[in-house]
N, C-alpha and C positions, 0 to 999 in steps of 0.2 A: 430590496435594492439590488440593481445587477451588476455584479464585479468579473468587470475584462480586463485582465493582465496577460501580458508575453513575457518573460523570462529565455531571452536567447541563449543563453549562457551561463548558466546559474553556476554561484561559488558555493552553494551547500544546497545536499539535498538528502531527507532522510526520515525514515519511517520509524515511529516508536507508538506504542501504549506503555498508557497509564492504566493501573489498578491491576486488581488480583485474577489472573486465569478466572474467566468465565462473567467476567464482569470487568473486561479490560475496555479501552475506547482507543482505536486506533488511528493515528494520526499520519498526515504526510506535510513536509515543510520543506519549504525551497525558498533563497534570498538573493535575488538577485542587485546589483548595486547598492546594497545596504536594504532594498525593502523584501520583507520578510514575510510571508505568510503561510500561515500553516490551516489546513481542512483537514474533516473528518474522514476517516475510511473503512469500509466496514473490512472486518477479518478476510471476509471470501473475497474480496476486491482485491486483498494484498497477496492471499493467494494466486489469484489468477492473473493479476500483474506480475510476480516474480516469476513464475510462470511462460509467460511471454516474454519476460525480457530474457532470461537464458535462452527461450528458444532461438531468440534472432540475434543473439551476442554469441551463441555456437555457431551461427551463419557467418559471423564477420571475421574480420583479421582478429586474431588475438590480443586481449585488451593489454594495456604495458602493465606496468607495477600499482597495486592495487593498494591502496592506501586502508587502515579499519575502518569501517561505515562512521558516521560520524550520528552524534542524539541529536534529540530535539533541543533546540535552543526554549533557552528560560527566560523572560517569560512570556508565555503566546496566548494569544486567543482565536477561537477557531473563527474564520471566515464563514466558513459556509461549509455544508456535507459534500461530499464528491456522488455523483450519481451515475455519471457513463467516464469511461475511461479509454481513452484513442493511442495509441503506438504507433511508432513509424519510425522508418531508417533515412535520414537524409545526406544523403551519401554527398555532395557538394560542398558540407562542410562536414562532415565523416560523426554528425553527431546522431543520437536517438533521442526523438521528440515524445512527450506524454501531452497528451490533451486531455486535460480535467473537467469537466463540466457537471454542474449543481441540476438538481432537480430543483423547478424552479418554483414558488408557490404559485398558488390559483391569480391569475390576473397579472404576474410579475415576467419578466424577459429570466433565464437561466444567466449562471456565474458563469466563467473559464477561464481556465489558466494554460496556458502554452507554456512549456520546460523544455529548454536545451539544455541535453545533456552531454559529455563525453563517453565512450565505450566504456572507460576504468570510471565512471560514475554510475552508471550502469549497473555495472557489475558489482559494485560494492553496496548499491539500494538492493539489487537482489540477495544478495548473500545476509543483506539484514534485513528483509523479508522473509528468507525462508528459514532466520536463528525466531526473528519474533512469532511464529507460524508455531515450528517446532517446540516452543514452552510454551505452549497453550496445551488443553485439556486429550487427549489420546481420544479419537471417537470409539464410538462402539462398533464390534464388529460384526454387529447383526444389522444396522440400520446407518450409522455412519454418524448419529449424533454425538455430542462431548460427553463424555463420561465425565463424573464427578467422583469423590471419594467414596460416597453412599453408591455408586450405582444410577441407575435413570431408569425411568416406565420407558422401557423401550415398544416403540410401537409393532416390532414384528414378532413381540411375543406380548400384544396384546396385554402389557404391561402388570403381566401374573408375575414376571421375576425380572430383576433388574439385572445385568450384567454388572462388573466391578470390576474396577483396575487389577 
């Protein structure tokens, strides 16, 4: 089933996981006039989304007073997985827009959600993107995957020794 939402002006928006480093499931949630919904996101999405949002929020005027990123509301159920993720500055009403969209199944239309944001909302999803980013697992510095406590078969040593924290 295909879910099209707009959100012009969302009053919470905010990225978290659940579970333990390396088996966490990462979430994003925005509610706009009381409706609420939250999708899946993979880690490199949240990556590359915080990412991009610094870049174009060090373009802009300087966001005001930054409020602490806010969690995930309790308690949710996930819509749908996020699969492409869109950016843009809409400078006429001085907000940064995300465009969400589902991979969709075989035979089915795709999901999407349109989010208006403010610059100090922005700014405060990034900054808890890149705290939720930062406690996750230190990659390896031979190959770039997640190190574990034991170490990992790293593929560019043909997985004879495992690198360790």
């Amino acid at each position: 089933m295909s879910i099209s939402k707009e959100f012009p002006s969302v009053d919470h928006i905010a990225i978290g996981a659940i579970g333990e480093p390396g088996k966490r499931v990462f979430l994003i949630q925005a509610r706009y006039l009381g409706d609420l919904i939250t999708l899946k996101i993979e880690k490199a999405q949240v990556a590359a989304l915080v990412h991009h949002l610094a870049e174009l929020i060090q373009q802009l005027t300087r966001p005001g007073h930054l409020d602490e990123p806010r969690d995930i509301l309790l308690p949710y159920e996930i819509a749908w997985v996020v699969g492409t993720i869109g950016i843009s500055y809409v400078s006429d009403v001085d907000q940064i827009h995300l465009h969400l969209e589902s991979v969709p199944a075989e035979g089915e239309e795709s999901s999407s959600l349109q989010i208006g944001m403010t610059r100090e909302q922005s700014a405060e999803l990034a900054i808890q993107g890149t705290r939720l980013i930062e406690a996750g697992r230190p990659p390896c510095p031979l190959c770039g995957y997640p190190l574990d406590q034991n170490g990992h078969a790293c593929p560019k040593t043909n997985g004879h020794r495992a690198p360790t924290l």
